[in-house]
Residue frames relative to the residue before (quaternion, step in Angstrom):
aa qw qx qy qz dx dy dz
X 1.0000 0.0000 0.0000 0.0000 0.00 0.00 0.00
X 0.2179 -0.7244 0.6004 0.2593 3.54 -0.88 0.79
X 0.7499 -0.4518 0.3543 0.3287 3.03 -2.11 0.40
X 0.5677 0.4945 -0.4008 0.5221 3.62 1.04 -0.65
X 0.7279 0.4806 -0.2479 0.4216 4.30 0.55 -0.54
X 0.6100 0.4701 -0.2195 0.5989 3.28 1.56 -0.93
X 0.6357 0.4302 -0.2593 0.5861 4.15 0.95 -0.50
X 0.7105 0.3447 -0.2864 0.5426 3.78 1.03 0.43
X 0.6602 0.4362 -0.3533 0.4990 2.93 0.87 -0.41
X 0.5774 0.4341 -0.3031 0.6214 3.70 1.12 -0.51
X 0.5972 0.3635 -0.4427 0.5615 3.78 0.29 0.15
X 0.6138 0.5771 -0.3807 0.3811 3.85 0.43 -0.26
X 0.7889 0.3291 -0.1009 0.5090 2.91 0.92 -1.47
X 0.6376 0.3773 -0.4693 0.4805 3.44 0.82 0.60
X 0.2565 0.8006 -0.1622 0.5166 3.25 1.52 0.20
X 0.7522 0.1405 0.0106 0.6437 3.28 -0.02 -1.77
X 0.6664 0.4314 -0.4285 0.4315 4.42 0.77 0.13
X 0.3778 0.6552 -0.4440 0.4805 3.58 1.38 -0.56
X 0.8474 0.4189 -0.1016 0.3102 3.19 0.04 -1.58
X 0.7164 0.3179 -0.2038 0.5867 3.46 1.36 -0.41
X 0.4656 0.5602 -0.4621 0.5058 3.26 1.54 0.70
X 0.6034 0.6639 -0.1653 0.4097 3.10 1.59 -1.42
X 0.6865 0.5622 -0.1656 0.4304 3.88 1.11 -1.30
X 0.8100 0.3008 -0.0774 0.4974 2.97 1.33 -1.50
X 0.3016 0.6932 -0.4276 0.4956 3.45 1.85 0.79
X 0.7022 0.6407 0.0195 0.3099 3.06 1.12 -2.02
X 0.6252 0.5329 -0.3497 0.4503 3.38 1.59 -1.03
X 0.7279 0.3560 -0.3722 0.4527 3.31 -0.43 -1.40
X 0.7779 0.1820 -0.4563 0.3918 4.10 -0.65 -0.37
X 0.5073 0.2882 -0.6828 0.4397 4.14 0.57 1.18
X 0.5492 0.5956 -0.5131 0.2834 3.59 0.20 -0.11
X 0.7228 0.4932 -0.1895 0.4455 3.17 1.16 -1.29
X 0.7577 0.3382 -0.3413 0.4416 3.60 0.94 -0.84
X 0.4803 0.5709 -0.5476 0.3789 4.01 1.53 0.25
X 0.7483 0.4069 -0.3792 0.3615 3.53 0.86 -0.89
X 0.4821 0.6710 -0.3642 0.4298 3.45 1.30 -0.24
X 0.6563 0.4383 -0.2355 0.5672 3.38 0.77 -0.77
X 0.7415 0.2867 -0.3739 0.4777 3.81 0.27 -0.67
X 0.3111 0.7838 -0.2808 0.4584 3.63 1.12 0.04
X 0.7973 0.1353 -0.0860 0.5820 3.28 0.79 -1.47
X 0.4087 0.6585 -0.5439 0.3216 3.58 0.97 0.82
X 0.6733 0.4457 -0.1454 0.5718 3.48 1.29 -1.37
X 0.8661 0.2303 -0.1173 0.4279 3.67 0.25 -0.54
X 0.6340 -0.6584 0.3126 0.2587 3.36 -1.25 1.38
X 0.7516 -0.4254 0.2227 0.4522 4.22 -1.31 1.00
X 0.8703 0.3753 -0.1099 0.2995 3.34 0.52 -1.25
X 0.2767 0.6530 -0.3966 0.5828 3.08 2.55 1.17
X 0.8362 0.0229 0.3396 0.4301 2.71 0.26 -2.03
X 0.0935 0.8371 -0.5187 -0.1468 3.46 0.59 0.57
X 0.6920 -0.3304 0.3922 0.5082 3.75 -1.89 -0.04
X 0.3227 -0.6718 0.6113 0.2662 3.55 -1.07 0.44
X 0.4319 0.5517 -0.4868 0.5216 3.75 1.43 0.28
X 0.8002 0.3533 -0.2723 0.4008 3.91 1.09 -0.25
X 0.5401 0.5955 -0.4085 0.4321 3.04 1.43 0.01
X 0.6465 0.5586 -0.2478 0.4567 3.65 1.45 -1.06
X 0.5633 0.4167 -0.4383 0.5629 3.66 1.63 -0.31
X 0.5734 0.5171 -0.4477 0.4511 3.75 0.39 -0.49
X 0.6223 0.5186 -0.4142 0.4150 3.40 0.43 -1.23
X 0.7401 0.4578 -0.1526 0.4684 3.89 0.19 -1.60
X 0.5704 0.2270 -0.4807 0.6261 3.92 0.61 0.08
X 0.6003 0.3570 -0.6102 0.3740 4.10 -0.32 0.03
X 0.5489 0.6436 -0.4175 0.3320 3.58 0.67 -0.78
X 0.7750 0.5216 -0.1003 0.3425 2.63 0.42 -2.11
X 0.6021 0.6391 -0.2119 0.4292 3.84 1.78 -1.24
X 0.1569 -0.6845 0.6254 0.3402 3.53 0.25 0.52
X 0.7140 0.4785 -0.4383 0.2631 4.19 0.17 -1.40
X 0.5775 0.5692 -0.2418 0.5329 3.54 1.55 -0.77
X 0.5496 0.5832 -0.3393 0.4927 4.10 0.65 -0.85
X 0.7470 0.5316 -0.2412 0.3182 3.34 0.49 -1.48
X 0.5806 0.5850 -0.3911 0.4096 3.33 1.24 -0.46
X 0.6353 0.5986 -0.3279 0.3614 3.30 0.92 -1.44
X 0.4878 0.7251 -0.1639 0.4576 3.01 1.17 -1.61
X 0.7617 0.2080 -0.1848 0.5851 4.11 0.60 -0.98
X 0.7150 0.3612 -0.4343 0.4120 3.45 0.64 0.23
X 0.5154 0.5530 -0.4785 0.4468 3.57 1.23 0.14
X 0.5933 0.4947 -0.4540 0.4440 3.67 0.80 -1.19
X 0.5971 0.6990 -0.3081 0.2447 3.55 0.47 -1.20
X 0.6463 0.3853 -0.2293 0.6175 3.32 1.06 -1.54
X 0.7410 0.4702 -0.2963 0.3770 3.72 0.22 -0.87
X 0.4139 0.5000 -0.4463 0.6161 3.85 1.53 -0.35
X 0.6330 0.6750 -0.2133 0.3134 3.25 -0.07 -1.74
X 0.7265 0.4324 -0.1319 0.5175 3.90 0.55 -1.85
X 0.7671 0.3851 -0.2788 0.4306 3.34 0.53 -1.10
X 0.5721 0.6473 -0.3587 0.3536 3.57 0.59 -0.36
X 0.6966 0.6155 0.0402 0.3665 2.71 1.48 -0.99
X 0.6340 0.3744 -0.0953 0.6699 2.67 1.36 -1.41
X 0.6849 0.4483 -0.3075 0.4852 4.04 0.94 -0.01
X 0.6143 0.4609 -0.2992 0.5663 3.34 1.34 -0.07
X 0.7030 0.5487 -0.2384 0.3844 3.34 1.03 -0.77
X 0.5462 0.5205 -0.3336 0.5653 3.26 1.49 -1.10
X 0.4923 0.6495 -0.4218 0.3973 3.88 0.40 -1.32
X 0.7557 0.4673 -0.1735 0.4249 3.58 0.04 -1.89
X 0.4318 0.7546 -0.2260 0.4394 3.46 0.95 -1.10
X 0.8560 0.3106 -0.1388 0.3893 3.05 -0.20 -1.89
X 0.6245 0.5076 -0.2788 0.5241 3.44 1.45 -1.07
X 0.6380 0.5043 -0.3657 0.4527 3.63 0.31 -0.29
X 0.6971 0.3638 -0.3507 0.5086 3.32 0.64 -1.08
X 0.6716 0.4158 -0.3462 0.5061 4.33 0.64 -0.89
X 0.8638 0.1366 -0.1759 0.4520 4.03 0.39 -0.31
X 0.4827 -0.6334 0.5475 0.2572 3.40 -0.92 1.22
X 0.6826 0.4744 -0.3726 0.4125 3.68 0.34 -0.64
X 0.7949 0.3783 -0.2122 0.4242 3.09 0.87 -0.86
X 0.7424 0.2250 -0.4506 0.4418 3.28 0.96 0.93
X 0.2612 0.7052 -0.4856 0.4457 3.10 1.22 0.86
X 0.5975 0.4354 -0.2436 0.6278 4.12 1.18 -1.50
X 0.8231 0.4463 -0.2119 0.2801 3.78 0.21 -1.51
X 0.8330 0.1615 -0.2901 0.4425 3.53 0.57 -0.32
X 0.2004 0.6189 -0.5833 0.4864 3.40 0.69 1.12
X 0.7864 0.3124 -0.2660 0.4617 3.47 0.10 -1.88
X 0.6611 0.5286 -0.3391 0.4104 3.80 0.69 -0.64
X 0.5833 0.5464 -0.3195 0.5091 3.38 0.87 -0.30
X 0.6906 0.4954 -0.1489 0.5054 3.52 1.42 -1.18
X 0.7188 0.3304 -0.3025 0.5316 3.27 1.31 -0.19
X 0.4498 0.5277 -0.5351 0.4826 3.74 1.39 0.13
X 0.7880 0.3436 -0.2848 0.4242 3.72 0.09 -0.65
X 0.2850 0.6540 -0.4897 0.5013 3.67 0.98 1.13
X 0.3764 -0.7827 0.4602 0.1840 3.32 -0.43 0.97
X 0.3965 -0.6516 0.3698 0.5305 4.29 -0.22 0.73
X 0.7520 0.4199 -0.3030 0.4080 3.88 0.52 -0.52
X 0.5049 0.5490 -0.4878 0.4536 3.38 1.10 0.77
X 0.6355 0.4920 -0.2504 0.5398 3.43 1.67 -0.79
X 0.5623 0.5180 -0.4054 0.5011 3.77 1.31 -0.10
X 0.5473 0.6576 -0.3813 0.3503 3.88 1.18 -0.14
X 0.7521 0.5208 -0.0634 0.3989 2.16 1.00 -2.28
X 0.5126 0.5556 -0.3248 0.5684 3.77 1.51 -0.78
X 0.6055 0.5512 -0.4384 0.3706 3.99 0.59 -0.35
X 0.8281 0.4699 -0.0559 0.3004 2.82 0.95 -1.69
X 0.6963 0.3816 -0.2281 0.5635 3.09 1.50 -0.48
X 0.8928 0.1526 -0.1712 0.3876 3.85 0.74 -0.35
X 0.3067 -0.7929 0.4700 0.2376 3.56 -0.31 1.08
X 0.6045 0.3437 -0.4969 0.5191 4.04 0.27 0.78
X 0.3338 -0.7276 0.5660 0.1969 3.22 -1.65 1.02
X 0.5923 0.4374 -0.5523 0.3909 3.67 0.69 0.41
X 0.6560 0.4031 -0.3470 0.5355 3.89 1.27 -0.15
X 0.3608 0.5482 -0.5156 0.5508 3.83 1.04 0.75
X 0.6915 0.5828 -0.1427 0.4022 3.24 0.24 -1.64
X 0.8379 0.2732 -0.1447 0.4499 3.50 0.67 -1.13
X 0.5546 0.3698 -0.4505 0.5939 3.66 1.57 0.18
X 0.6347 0.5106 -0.5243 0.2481 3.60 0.68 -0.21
X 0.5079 0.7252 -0.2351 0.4011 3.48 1.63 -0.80
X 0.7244 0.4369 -0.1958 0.4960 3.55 0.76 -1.54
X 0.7009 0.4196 -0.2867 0.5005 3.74 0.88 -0.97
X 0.7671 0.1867 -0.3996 0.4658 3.68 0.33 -0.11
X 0.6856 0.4975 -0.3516 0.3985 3.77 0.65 0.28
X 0.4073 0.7317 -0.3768 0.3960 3.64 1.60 -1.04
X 0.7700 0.4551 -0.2860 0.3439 4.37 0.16 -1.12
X 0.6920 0.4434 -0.2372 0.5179 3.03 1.10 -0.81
X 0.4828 0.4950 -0.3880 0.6093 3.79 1.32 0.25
X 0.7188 0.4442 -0.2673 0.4632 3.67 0.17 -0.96
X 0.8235 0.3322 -0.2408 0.3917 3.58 0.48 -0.80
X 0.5816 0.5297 -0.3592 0.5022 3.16 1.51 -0.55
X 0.6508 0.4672 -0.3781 0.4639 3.80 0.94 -0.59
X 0.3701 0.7542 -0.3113 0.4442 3.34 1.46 -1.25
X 0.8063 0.3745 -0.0658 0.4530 3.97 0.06 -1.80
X 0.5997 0.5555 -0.3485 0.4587 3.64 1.26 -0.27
X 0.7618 0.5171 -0.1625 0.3547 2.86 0.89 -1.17
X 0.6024 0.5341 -0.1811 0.5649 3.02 1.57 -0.61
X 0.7236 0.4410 -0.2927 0.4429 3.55 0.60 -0.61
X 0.4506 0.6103 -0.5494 0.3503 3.97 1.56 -0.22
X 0.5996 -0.5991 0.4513 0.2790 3.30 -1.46 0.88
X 0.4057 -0.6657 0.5626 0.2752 3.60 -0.68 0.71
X 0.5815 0.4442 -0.4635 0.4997 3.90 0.42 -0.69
X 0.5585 0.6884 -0.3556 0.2963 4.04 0.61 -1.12
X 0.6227 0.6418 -0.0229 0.4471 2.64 1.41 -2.31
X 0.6282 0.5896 -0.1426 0.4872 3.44 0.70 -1.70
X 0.6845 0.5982 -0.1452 0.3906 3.30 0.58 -1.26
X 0.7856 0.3328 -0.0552 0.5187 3.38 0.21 -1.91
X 0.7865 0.2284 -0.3423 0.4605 3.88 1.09 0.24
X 0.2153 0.6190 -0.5968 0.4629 3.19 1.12 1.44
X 0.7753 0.3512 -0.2559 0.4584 3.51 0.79 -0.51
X 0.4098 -0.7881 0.3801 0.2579 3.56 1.06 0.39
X 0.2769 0.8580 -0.4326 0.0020 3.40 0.66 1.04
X 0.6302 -0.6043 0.2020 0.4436 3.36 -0.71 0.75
X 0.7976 -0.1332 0.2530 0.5312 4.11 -0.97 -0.21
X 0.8970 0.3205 0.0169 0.3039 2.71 -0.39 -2.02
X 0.2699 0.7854 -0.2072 0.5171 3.26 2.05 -0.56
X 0.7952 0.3894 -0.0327 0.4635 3.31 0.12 -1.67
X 0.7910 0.3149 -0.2298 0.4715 2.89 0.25 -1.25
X 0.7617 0.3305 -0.3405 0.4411 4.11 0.68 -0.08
X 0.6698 0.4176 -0.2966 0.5376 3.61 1.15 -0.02
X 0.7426 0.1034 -0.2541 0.6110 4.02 0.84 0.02
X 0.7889 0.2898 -0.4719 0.2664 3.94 -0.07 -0.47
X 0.4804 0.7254 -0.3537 0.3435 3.20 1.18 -0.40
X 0.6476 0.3383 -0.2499 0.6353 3.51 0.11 -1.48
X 0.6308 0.5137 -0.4049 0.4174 4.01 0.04 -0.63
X 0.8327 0.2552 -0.1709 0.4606 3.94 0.14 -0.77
X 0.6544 0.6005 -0.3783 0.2609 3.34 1.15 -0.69
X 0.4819 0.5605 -0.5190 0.4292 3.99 1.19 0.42
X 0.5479 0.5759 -0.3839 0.4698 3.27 1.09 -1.40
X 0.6667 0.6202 -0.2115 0.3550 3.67 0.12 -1.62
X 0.7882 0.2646 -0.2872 0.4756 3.68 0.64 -1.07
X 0.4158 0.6934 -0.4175 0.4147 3.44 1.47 -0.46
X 0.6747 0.4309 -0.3551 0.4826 3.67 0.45 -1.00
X 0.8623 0.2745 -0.2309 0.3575 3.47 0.19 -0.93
X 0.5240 0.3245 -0.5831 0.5293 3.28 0.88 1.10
X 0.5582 0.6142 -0.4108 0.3774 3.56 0.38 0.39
X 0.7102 0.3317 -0.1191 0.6094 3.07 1.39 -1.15
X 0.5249 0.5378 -0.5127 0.4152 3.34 0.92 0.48
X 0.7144 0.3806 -0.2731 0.5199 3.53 0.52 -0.69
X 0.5232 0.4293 -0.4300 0.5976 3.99 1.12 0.30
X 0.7070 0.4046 -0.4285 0.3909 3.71 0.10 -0.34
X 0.4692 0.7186 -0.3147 0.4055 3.06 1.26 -1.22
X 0.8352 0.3314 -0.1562 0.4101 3.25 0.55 -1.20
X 0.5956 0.4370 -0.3719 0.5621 3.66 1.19 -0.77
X 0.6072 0.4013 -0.5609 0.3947 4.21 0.02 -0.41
X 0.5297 0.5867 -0.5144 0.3327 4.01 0.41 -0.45
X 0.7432 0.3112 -0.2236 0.5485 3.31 0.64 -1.54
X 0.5773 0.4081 -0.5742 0.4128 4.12 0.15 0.10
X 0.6071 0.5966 -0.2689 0.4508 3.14 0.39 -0.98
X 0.4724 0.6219 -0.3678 0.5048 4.12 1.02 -0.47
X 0.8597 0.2371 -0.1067 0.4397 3.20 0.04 -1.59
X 0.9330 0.0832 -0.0168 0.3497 3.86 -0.69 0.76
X 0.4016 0.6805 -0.3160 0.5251 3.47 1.80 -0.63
X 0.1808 -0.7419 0.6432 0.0565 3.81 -1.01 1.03
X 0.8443 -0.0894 -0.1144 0.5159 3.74 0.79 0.76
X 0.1958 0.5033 -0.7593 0.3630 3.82 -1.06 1.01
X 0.7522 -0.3975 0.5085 0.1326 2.01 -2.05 -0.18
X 0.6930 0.4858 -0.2260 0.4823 3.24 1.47 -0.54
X 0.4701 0.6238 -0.2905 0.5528 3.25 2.06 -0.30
X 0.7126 0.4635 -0.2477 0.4648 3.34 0.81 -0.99
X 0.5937 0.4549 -0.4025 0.5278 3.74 0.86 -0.56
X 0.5623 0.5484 -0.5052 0.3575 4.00 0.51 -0.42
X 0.6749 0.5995 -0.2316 0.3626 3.08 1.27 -1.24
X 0.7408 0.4281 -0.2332 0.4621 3.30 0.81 -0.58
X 0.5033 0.5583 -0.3876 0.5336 3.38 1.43 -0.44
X 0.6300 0.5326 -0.4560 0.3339 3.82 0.61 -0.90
X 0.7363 0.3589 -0.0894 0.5666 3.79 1.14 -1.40
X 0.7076 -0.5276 0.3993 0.2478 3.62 0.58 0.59
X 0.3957 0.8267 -0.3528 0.1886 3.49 1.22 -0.49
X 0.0202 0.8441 -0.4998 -0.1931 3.83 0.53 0.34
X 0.5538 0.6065 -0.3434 0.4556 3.04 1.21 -1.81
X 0.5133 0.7923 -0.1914 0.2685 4.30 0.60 -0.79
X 0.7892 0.3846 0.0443 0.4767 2.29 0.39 -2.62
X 0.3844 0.6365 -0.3966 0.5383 3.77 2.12 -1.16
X 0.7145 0.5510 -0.3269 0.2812 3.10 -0.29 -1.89
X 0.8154 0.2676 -0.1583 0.4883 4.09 -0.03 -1.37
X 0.6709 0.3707 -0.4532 0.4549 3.71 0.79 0.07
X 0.5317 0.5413 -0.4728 0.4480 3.46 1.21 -0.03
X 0.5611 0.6361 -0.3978 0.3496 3.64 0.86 -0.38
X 0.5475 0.6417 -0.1849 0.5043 3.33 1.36 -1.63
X 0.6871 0.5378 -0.2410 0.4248 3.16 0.55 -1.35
X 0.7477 0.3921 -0.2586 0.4694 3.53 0.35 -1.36
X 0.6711 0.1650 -0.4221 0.5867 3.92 0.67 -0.63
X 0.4650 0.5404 -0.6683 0.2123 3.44 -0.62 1.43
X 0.6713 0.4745 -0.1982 0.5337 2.71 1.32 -1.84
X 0.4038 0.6049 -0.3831 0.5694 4.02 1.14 -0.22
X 0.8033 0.1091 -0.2560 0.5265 3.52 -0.74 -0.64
X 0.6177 0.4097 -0.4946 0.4538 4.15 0.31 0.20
X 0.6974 0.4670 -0.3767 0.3920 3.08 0.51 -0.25
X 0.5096 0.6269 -0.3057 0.5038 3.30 1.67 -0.18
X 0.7437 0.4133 -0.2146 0.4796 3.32 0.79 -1.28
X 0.4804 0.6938 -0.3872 0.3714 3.81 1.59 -0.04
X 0.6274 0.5047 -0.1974 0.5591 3.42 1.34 -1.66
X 0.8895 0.2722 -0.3303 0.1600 3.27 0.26 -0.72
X 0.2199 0.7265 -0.3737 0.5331 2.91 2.56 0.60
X 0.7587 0.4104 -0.2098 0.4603 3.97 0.70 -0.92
X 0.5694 0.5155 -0.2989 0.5663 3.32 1.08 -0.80
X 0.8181 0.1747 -0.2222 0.5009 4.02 0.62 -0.65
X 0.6196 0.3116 -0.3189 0.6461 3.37 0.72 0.58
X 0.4249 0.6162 -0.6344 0.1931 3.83 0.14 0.84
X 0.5469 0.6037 -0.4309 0.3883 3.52 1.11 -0.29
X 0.2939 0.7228 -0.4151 0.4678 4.34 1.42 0.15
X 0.2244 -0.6735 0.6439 0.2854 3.12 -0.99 -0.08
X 0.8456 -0.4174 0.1480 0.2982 3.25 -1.90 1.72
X 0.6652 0.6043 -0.3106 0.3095 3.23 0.86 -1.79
X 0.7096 0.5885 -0.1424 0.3603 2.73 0.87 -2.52
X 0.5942 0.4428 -0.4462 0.5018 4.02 0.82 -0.82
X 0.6215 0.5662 -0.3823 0.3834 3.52 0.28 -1.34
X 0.5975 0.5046 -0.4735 0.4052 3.88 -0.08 -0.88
C-alpha cells in the first residue's frame, strides 16, 4: 500500500467513526425532544411547552442584540472564570509536582476545597466581595481551580522518566523542552480538564449569576421562573447549552489537529 492509499484510507476511517460518533451522539436528545413534544400534547405551556416555541424564543434572543448581550456576559464570565483557573492551577501543579513539601500543604487544601459545595462559594463570595463581576470570578476559580491542578498535577507525573532521561541527554535548551516534550505530553491530560470544567462552570455561573448579578443568563432564567415562562427558561438554557457543545467541539479539532500523528483507532476511542 502506498502512502497516498494508506493516508485515505485512514481519512475514511476516521470519517466513517466521526459519523457513527455523530448518529449515536444524536440519538438520545431525539428521544428526548420526541417525548418532550408528545408531552406538550397532554399537558398545559407552562409544563411543557411546543419545542417549535422554544426554538422561536431561542432565535428572537439571537436575533435581540439587548437579549444576546446577556449570553454574551455569561460566556465571558465562564471563560474569565476558566482561565484563571486553569493558570493558577497549572502554577500549583508545577510546584507540587517540583516540591514534596509543597504538595504535601497543597493537595490536601485542594482536595478540601473540591468537596466545598458551588453554593457555599456563592456565600462566601457575598460576604467577602462587594462587586458581582469579582464574586462571579472567585466563585468560578474556587470551584473549578482542583480539577485544573490535579489534572495538570497527573500529567506531569505520568511523563515517562526514560522519555525524560532521554531528551536531556541532548541538552535541550528551556524552552526546547518544555515545547517539544512537556507539551505534546500534558496537552491530552490538559484538554481533558477543560472540557470537564466546561460543563461545571456552565453550571456554577447560572447559580452565581442568581444571587445579585443584573444580567446572564442566570439572571434571565430568574426572570422567567418569576412568570412561569417554561418555553423561556428552555429558550436561555438552550443558549448555555449550545456555547458548550460549541467550545467542545472546539477543543475536539484541536485535540485531532494535535494528536493526528496517533493512530485512527487510538483518536477514535
Amino acid at each position: 500500500m502506498t502512502a497516498a492509499q494508506y493516508q485515505e484510507s485512514s481519512a475514511s476511517r476516521l470519517s466513517m467513526a466521526v459519523l457513527r460518533g455523530a448518529a449515536s451522539y444524536a440519538v438520545p436528545f431525539t428521544v428526548i425532544a420526541v417525548i418532550w413534544q408528545i408531552a406538550s400534547l397532554f399537558f398545559p405551556p407552562f409544563l411543557f411547552p411546543s419545542l417549535v416555541d422554544v426554538f422561536w424564543r431561542f432565535i428572537a434572543i439571537v436575533m435581540d442584540w439587548s437579549q444576546f448581550v446577556d449570553v454574551l456576559a455569561t460566556v465571558l464570565r465562564i471563560l474569565a472564570g476558566l482561565a484563571g483557573a486553569f493558570l493558577i492551577g497549572a502554577l500549583l501543579a508545577v510546584l507540587m509536582a517540583r516540591s514534596r513539601m509543597a504538595h504535601d500543604f497543597l493537595s490536601p487544601a485542594l482536595t478540601l476545597f473540591q468537596g466545598i459545595p458551588a453554593l457555599s462559594w456563592v456565600v462566601f463570595a457575598i460576604i467577602w466581595f462587594h462587586g458581582i463581576e469579582s464574586r462571579i470570578f472567585f466563585i468560578m476559580v474556587m470551584t473549578t481551580l482542583p480539577a485544573f491542578s490535579f489534572q495538570v498535577l497527573g500529567a506531569l507525573q505520568a511523563m515517562s522518566r526514560d522519555l525524560t532521561e532521554m531528551v536531556m541527554s541532548f541538552r535541550p535548551s528551556r524552552s526546547k523542552l518544555f515545547t517539544a516534550m512537556i507539551i505534546p505530553a500534558i496537552l491530552p491530560d490538559i484538554l481533558t480538564a477543560w472540557k470537564v470544567n466546561l460543563g461545571n462552570a456552565s453550571r456554577v455561573v447560572v447559580v452565581a449569576e442568581l444571587v445579585g448579578a443584573t444580567g446572564g443568563v442566570g439572571y434571565q432564567l430568574l426572570q422567567q421562573q418569576q412568570v412561569f415562562d417554561m418555553a423561556g427558561a428552555l429558550a436561555w438554557t438552550l443558549q448555555l447549552v449550545f456555547f458548550v457543545l460549541v467550545v467542545q467541539a472546539i477543543l475536539t479539532l484541536i485535540e485531532s489537529v494535535a494528536f493526528r500523528y496517533r493512530a485512527v483507532s487510538e483518536r477514535a476511542l
